[in-house]
PAKE-331753 format. One line per 2 residues: number of its first residue (from 1); their letters; for each residue x, z, y of N, C-alpha, C, O. Coordinates in pm, 1 decimal. Each point is the difference from the previous one (the first is absolute). Layout:
BEGIN
NUM> A> X/Z/Y/X/Z/Y/X/Z/Y/X/Z/Y | ...
END
This chain:
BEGIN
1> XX> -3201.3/4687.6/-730.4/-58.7/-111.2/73.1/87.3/-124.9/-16.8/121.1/6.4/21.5 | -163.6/-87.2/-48.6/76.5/-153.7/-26.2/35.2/-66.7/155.2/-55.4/20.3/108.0
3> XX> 127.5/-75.1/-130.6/130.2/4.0/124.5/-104.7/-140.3/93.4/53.7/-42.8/102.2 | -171.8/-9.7/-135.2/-77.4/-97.1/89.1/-81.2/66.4/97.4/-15.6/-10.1/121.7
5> XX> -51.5/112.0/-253.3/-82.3/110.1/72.9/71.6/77.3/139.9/-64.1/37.0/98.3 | 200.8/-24.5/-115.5/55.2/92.1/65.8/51.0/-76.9/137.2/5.8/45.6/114.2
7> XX> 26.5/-167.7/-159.0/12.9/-150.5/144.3/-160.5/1.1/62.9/-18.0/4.9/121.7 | -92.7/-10.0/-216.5/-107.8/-52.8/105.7/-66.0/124.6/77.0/-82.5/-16.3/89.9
9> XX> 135.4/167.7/-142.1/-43.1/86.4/28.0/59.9/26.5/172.3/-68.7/12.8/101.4 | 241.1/-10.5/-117.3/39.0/-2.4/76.4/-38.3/-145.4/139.3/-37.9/23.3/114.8
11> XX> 51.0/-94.5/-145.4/-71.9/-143.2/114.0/-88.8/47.1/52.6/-3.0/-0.7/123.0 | -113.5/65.4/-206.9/-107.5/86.1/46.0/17.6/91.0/95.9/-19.3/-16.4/120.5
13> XX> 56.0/112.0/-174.9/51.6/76.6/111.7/76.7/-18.4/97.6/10.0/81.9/91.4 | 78.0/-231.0/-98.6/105.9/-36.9/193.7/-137.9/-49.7/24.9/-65.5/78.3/68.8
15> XX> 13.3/-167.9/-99.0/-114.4/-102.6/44.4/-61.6/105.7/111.5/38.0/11.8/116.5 | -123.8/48.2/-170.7/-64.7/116.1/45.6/33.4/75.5/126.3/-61.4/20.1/104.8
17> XX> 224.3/27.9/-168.2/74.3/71.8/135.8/25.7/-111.2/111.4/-10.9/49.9/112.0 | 42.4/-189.0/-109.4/69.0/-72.6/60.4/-74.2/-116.8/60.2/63.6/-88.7/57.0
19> XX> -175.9/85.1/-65.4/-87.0/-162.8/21.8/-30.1/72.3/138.9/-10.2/120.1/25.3 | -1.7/-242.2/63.5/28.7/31.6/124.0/85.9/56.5/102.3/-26.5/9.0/119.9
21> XX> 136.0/29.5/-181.5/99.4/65.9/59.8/76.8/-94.7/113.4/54.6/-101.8/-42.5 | -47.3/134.1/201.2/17.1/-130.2/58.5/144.1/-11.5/34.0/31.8/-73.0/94.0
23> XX> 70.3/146.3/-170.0/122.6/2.7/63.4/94.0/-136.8/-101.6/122.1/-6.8/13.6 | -169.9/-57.4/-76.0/91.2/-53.3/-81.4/-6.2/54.7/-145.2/-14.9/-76.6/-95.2
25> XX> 23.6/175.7/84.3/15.2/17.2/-133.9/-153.3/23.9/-64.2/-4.1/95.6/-77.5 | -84.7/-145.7/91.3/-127.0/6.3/-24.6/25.7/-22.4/-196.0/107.6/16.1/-57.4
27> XX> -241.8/-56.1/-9.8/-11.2/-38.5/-132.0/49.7/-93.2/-42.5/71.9/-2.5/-100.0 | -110.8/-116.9/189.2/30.4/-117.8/-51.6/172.7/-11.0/76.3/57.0/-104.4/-31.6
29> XX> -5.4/163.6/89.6/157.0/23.8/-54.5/36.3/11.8/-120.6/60.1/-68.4/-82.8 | -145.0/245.3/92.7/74.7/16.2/-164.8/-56.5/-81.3/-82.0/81.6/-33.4/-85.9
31> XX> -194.4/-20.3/69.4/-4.7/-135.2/-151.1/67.3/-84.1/29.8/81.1/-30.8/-87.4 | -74.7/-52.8/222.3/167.5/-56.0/-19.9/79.6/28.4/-84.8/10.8/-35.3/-117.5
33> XX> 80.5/140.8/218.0/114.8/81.7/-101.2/-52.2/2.7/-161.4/78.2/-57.7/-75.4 | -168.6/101.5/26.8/-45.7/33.0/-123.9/22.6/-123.4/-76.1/84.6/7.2/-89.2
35> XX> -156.6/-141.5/111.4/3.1/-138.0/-75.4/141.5/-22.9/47.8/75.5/-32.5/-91.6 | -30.7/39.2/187.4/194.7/-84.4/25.7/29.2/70.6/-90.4/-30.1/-59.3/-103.6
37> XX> 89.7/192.9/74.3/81.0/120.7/-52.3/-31.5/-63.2/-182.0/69.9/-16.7/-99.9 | -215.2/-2.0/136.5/1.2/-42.9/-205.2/64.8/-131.2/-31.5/64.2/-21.6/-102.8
39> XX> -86.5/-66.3/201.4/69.9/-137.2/-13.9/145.6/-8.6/-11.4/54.9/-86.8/-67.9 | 13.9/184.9/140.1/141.3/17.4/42.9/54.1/89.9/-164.2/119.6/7.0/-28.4
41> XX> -186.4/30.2/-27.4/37.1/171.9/-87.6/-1.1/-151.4/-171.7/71.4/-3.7/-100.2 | -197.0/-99.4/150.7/31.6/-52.3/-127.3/108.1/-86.2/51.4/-40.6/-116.2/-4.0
43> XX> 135.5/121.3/40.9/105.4/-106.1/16.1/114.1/60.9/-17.7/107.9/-52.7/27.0 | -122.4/181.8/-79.1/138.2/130.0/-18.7/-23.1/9.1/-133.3/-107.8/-35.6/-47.5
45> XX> 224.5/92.9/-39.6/-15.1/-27.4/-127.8/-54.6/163.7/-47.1/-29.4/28.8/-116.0 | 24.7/52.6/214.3/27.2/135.5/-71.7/-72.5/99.5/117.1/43.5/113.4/19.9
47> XX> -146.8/-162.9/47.2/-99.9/63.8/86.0/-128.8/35.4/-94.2/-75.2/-92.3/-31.5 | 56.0/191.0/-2.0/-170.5/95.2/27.7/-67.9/-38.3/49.9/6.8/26.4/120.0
49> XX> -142.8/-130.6/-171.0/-64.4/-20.5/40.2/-143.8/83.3/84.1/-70.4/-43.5/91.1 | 64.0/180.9/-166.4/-41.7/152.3/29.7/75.1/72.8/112.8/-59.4/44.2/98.3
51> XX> 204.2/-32.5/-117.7/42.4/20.5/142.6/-29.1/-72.2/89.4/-48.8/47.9/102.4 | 70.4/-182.9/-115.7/28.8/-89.0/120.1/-118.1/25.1/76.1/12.9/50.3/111.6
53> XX> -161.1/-86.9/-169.6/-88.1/-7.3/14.4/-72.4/147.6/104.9/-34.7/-21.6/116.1 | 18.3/197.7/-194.2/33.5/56.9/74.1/97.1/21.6/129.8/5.6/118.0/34.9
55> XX> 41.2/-173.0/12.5/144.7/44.4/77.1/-14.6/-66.2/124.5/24.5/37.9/114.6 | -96.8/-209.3/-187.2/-90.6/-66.7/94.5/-114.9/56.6/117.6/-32.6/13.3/118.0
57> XX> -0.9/10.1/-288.1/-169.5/52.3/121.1/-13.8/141.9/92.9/-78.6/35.1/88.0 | 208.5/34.7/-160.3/-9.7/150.9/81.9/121.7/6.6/104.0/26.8/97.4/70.5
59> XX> 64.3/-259.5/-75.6/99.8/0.5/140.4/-36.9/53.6/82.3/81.2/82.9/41.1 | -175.9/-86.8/13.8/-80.4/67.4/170.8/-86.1/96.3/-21.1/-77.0/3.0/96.0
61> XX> 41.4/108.1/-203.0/-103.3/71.2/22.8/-3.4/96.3/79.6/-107.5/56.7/19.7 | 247.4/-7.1/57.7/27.8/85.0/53.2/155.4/-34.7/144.4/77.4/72.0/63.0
63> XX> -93.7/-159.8/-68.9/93.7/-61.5/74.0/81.8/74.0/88.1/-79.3/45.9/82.2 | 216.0/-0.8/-47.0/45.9/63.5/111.3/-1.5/-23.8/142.6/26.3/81.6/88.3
65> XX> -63.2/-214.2/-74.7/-43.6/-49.9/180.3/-127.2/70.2/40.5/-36.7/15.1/116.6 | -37.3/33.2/-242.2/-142.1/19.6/37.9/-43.5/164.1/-30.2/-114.6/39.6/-21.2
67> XX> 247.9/49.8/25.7/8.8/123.4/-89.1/106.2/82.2/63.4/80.6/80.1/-47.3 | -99.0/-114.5/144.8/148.6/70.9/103.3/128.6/34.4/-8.8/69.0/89.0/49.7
69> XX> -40.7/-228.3/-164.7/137.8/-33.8/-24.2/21.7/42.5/-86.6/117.0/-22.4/-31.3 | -198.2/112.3/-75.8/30.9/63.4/-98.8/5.5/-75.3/-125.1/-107.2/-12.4/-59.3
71> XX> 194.3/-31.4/16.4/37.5/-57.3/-108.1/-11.8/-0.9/-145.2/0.6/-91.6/-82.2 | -14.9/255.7/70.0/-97.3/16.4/-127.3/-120.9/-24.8/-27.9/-47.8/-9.1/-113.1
73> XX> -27.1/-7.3/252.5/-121.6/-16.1/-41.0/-87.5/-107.8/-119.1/-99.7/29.9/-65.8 | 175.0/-159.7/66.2/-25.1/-97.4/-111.8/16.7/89.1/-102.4/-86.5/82.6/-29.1
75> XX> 203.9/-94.1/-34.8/64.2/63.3/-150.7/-150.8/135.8/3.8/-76.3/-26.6/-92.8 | 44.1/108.4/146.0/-58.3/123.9/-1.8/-155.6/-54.5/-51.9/-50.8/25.3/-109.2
77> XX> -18.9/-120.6/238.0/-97.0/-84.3/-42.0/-18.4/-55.0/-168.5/-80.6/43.8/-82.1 | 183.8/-153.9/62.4/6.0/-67.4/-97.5/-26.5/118.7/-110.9/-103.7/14.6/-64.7
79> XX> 214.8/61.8/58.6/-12.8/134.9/-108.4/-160.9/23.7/-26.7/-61.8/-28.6/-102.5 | 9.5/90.7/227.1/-102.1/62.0/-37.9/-125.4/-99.7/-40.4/-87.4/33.7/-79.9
81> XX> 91.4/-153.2/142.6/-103.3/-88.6/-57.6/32.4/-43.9/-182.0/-90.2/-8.3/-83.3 | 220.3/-12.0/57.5/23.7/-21.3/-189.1/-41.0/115.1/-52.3/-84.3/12.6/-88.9
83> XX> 163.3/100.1/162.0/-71.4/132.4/-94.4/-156.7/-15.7/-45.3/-50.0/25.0/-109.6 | -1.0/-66.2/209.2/-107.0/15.0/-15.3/-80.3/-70.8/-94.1/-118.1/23.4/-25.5
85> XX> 208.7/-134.1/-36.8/-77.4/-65.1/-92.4/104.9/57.0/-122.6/-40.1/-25.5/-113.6 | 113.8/67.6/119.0/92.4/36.3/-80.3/108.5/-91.7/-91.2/19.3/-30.7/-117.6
87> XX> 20.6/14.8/210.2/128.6/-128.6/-29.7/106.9/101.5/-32.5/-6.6/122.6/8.6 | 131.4/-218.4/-57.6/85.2/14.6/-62.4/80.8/63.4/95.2/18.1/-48.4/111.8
89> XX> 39.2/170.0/-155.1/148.0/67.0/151.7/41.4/-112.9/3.6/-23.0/-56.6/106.9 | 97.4/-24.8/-211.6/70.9/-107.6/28.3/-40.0/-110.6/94.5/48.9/-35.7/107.2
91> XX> -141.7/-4.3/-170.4/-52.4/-117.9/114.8/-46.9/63.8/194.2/20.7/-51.0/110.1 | -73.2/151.8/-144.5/8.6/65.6/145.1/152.2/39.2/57.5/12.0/21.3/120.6
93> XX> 67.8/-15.1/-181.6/136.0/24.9/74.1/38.5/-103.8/31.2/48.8/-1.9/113.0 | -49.5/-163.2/-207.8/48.6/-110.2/61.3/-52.1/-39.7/143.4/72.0/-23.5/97.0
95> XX> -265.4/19.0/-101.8/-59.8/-26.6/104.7/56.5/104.8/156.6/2.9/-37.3/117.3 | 30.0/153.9/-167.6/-2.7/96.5/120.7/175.1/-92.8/62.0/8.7/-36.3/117.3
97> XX> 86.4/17.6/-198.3/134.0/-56.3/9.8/-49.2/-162.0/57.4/83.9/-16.5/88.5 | -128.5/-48.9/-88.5/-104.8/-121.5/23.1/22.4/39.4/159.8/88.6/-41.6/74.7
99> XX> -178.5/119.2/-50.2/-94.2/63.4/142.1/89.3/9.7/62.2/-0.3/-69.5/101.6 | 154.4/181.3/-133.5/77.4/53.4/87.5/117.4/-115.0/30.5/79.9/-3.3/93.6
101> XX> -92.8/-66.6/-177.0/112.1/-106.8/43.4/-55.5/-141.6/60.6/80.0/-90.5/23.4 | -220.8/74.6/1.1/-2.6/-154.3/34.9/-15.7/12.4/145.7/0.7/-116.6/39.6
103> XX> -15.8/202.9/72.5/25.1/-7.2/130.2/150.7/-87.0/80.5/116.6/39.0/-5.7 | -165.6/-153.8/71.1/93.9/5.4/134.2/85.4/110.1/73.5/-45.2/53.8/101.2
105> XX> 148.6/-25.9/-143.8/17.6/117.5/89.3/129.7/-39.1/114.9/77.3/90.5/31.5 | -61.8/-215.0/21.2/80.6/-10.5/118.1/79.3/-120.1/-52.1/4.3/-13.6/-122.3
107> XX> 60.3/-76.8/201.3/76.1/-40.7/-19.8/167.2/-19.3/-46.8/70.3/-97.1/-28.2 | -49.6/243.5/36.8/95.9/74.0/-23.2/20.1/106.0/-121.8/77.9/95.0/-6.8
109> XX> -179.3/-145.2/-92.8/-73.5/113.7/-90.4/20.5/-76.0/-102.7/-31.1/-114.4/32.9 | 79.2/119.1/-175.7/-7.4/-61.8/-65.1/-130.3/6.2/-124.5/21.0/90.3/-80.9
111> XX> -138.0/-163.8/56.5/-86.9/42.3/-91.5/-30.9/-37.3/-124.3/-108.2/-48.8/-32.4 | 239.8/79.2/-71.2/8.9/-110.6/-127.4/-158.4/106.5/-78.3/-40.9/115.8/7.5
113> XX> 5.1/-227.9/-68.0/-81.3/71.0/-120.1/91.9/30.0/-127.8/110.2/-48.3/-25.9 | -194.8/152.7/-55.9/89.9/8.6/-118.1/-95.8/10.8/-137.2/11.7/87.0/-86.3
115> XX> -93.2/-178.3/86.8/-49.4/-23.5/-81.4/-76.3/-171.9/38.2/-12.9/-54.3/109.8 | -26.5/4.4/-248.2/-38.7/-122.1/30.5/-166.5/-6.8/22.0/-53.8/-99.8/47.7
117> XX> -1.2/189.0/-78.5/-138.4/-34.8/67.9/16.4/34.1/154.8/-76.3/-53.6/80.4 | 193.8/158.9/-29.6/19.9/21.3/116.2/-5.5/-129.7/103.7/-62.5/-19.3/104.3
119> XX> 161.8/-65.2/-184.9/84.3/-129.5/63.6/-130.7/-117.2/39.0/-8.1/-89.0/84.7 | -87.9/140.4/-194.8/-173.2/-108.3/-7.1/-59.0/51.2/125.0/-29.9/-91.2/77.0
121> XX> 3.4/213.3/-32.5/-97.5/61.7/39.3/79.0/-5.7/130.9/-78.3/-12.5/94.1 | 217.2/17.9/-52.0/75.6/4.0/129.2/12.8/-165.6/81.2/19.3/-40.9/114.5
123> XX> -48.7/-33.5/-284.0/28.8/-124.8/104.1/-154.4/-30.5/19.4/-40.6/-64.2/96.8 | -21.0/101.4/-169.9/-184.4/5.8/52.9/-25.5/-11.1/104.7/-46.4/-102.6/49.6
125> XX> 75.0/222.8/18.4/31.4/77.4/143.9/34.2/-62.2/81.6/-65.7/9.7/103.7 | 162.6/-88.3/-104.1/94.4/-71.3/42.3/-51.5/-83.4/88.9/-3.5/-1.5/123.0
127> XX> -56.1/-103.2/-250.1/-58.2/-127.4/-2.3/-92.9/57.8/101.3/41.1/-11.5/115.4 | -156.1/70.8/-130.1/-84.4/42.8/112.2/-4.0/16.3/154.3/-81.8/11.5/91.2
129> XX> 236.6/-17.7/-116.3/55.4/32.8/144.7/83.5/-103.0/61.3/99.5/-2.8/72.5 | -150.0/-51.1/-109.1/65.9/-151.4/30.9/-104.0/-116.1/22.4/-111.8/17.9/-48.2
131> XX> 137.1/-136.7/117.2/-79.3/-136.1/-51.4/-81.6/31.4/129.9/48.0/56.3/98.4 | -207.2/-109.6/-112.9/-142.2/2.4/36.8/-44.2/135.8/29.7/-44.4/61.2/97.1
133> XX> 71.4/-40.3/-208.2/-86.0/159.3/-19.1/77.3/96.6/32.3/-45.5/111.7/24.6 | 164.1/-137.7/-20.1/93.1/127.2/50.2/32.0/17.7/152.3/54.3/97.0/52.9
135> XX> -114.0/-247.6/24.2/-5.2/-8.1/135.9/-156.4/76.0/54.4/-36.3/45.6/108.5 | -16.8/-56.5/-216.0/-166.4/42.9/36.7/28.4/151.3/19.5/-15.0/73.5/97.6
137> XX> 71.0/-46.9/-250.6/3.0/195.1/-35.0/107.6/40.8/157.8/-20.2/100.2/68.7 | 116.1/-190.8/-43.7/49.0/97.0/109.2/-54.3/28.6/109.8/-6.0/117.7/35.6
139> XX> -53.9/-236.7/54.7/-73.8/40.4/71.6/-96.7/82.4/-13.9/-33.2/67.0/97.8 | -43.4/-50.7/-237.5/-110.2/66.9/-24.3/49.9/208.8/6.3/-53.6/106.4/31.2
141> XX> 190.7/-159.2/-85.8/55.8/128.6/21.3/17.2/69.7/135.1/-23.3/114.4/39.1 | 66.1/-210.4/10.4/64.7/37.6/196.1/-129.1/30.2/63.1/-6.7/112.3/49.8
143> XX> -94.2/-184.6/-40.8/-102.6/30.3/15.9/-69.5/160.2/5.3/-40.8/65.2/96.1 | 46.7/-33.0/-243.4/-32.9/105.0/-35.5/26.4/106.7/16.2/-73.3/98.6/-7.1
145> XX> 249.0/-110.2/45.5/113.1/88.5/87.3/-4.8/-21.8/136.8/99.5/39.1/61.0 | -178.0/-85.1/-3.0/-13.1/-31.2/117.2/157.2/-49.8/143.6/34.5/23.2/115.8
147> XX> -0.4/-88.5/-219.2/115.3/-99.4/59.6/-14.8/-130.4/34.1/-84.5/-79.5/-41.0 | 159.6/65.3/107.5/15.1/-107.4/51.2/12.4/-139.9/-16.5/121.4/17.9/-9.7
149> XX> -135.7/-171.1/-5.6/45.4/-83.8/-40.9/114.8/-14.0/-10.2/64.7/-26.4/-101.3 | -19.4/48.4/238.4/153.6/-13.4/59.6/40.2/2.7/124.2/-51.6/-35.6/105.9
151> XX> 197.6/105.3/-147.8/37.0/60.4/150.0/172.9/-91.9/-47.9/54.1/9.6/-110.2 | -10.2/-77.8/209.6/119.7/-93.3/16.3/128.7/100.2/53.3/116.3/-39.8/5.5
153> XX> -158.3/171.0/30.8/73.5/56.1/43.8/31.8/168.6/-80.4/46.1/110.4/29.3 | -115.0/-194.1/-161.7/16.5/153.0/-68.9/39.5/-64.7/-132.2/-89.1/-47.6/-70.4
155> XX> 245.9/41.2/23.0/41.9/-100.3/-59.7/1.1/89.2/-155.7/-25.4/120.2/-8.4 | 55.7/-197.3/-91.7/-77.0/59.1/-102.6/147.5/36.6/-109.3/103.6/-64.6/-15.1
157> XX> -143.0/175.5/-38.1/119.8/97.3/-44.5/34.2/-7.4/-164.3/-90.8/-6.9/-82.9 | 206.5/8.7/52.9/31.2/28.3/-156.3/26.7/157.4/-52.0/108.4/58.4/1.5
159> XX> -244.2/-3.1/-50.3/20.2/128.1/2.1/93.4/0.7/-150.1/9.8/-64.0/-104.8 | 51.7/187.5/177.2/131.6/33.7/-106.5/-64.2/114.4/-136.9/57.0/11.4/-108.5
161> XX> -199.8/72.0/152.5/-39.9/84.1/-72.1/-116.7/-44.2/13.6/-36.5/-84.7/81.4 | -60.0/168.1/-200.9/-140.3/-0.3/-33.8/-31.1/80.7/127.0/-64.5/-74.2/74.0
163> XX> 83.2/198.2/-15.4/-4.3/80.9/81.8/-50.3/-124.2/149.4/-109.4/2.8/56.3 | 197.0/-76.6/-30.9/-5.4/-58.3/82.0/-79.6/-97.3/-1.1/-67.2/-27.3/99.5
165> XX> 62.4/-24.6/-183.9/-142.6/-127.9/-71.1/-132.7/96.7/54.2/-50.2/-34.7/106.9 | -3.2/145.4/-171.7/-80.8/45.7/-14.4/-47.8/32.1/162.4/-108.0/50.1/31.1
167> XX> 181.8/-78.6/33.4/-22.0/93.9/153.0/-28.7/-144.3/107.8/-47.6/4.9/113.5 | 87.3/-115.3/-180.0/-1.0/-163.0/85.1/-126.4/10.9/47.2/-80.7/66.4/-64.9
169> XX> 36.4/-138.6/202.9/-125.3/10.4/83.6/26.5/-133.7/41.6/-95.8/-41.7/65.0 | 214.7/-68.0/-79.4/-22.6/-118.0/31.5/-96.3/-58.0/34.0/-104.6/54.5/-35.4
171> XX> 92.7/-160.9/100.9/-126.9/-126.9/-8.8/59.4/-93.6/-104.9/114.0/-32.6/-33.1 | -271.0/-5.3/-15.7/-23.3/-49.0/-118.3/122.7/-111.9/-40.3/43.1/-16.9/-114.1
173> XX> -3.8/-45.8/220.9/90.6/-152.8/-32.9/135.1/73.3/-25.4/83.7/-72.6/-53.5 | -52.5/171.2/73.7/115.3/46.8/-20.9/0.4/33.3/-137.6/98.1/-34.1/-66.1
175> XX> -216.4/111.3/-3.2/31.1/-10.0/-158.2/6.1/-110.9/-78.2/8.6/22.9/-120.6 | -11.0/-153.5/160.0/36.6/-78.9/-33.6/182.5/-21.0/-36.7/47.4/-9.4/-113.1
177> XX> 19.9/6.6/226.8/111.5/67.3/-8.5/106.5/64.6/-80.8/102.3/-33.3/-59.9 | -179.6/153.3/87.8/32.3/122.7/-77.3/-49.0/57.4/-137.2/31.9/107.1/-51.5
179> XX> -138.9/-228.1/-7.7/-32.0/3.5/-130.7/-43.6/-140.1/-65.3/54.7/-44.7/-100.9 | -112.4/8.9/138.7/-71.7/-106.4/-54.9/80.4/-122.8/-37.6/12.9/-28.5/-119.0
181> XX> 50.2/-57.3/228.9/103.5/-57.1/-37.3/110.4/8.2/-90.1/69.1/-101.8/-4.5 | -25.1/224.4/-89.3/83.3/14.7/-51.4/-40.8/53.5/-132.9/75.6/41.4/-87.8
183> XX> -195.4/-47.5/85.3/-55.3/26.5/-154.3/12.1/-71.6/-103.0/-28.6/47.8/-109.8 | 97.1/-246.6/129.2/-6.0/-44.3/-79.2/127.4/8.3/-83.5/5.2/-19.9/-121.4
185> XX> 76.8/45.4/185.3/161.9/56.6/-85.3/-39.9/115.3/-16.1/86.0/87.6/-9.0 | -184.2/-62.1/2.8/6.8/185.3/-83.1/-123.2/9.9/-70.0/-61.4/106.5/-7.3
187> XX> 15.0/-231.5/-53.9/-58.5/24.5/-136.0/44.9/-25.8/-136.8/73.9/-98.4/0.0 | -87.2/140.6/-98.6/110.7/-33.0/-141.8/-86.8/-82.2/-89.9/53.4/-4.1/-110.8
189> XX> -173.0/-67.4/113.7/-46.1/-61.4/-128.6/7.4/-139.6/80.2/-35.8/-38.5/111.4 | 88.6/-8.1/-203.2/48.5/-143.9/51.1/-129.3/-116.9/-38.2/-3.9/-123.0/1.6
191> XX> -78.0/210.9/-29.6/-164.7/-70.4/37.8/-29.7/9.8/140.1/-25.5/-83.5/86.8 | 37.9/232.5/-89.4/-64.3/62.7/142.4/71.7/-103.4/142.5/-55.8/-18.9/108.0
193> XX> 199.7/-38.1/-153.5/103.5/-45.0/94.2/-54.9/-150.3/7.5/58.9/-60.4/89.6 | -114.5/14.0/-128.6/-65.4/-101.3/-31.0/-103.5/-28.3/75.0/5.2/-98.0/74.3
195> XX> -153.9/204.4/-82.0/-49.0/-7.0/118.0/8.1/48.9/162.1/-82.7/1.9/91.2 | 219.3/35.0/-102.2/14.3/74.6/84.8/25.4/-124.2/143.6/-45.7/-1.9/114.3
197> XX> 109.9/-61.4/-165.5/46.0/-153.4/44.6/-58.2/-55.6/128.3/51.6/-13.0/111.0 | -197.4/-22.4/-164.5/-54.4/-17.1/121.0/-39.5/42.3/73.6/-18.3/-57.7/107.2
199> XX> -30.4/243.0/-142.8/-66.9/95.3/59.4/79.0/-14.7/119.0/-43.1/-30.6/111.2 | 184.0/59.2/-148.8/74.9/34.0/97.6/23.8/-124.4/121.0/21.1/29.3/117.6
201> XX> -28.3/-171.3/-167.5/30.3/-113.4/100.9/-125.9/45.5/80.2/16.1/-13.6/121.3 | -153.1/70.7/-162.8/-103.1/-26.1/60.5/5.3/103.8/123.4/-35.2/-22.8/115.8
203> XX> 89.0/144.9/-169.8/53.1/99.5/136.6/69.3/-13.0/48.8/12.7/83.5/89.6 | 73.0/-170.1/-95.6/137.2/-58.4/134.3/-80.0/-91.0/58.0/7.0/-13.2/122.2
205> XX> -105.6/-73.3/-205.5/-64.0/-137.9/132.1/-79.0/121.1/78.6/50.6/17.6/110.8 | -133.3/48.5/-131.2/-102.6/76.9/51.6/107.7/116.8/132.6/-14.7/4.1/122.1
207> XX> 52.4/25.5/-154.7/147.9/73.8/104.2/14.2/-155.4/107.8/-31.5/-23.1/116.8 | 60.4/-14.6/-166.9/46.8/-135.6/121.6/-70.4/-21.1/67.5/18.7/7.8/121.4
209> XX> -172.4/-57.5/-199.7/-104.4/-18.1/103.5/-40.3/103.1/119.6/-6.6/-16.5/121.8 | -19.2/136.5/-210.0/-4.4/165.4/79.8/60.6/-4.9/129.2/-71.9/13.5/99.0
211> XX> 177.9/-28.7/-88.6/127.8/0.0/97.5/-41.8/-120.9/99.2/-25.9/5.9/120.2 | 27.1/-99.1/-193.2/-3.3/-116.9/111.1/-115.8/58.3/62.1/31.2/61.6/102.0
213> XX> -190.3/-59.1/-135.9/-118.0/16.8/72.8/53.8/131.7/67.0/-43.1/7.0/115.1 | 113.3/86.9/-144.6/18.7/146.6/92.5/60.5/-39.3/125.4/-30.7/41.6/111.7
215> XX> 144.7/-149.4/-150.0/65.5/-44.4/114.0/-66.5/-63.2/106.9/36.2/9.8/117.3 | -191.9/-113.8/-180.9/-24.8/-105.6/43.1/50.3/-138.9/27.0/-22.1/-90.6/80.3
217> XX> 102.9/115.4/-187.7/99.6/-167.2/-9.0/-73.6/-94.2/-15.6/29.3/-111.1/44.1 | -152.5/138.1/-117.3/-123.9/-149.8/-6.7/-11.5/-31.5/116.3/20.3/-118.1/28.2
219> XX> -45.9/184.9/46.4/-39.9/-40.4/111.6/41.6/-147.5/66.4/-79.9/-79.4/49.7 | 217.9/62.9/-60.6/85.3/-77.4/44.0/-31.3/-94.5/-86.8/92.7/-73.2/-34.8
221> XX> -213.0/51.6/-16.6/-28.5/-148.8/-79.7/-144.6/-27.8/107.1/-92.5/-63.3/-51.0 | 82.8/93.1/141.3/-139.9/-15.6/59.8/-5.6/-92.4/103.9/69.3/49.8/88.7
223> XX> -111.4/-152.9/-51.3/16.1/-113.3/90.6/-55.2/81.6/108.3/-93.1/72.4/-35.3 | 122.6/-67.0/141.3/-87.2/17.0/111.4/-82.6/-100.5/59.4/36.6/-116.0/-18.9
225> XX> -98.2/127.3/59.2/-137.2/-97.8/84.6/48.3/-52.7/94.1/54.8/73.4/82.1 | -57.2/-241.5/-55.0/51.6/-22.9/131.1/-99.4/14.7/101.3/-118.7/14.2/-29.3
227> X> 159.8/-16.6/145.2/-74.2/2.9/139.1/-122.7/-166.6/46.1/-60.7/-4.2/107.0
END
């Protein structure tokens, strides 16, 4: 099978599994991720455009937030969907290595990629999770986990292990915190660092505002009515 066939086959099949999905990681995530990851992969001198591309679209087919923490489940997924068209061991071992390394796993966790379509497809991710849309996907996430906006008295943690990441029940403003904010020193394509720029000014103004209206500090711009 020629390696287009084997990209539109696969799209096909997330499309399919993933349109409508209301937690954030729906389809049009992953085509996000999918078009960033190709944009980012041509700006590396020595990225797979076939990996990159797979690694993209099957980041989430099996996700561990959504799989009871089980971590193989991607790599296992991914496997059995290439088999099935009969791809290369090779190219299915990069993608399954793709899967197992592009997770968040704590602040205390270190998550280098080790490959360069890895580095495309991680700052993909990234980017997603950041900006506009990465303020949308979290709430859309918390939501879905049935948490909270925010609690002022449940202060937000630097987990030292994946173990401990995996078990967080926070309200939503706290993963801000404890992930989001710190994604932009921990992406490596100095494209990706590029847009990362404003994503990120746009989630510190949006935090400020958050806070002030939680507090009700506007308030104190309100004339009262005289008598």
């Amino acid at each position: 099978m020629e390696p287009q066939e084997i990209i539109t086959r696969t799209a096909d099949f997330i499309r399919d599994k993933f349109i409508g999905e209301g937690s954030g990681h729906d389809w049009d995530h992953i085509r996000r991720v999918w078009v960033t990851s190709r944009a980012l992969a041509a700006t590396l001198p020595h990225a797979d455009p076939l990996v990159t591309e797979l690694g993209a679209l099957l980041h989430d087919v099996a996700d561990w937030k959504f799989h009871a923490g089980d971590e193989e489940a991607g790599p296992r997924a991914a496997r059995a969907w290439l088999s099935s068209l009969a791809v290369e061991e090779e190219v299915i071992q990069r993608v399954e290595t793709i899967i197992r390394e592009i997770s968040f796993k704590g602040l205390g966790v270190p998550t280098p990629m080790s490959t360069p379509e890895g580095e495309a497809v991680q700052d993909a991710d990234r980017l997603e999770a950041i900006g506009a849309i990465g303020v949308a996907r979290a709430f859309a996430y918390g939501g879905h986990k049935g948490r909270p906006l925010h609690d002022p008295t449940v202060p937000p943690m630097q987990h030292a292990s994946f173990e401990s990441y995996k078990q967080n029940t926070a309200p939503t403003i706290n993963h801000f915190y404890e992930k989001l904010l710190h994604l932009r020193e921990r992406l490596h394509t100095p494209a990706a660092r590029q847009l990362a720029q404003e994503r990120h000014e746009f989630m510190e103004t949006f935090l400020k505002q958050f806070l002030r209206e939680w507090e009700g500090e506007d308030l104190a711009t309100l004339t009262p009515a005289r008598p």
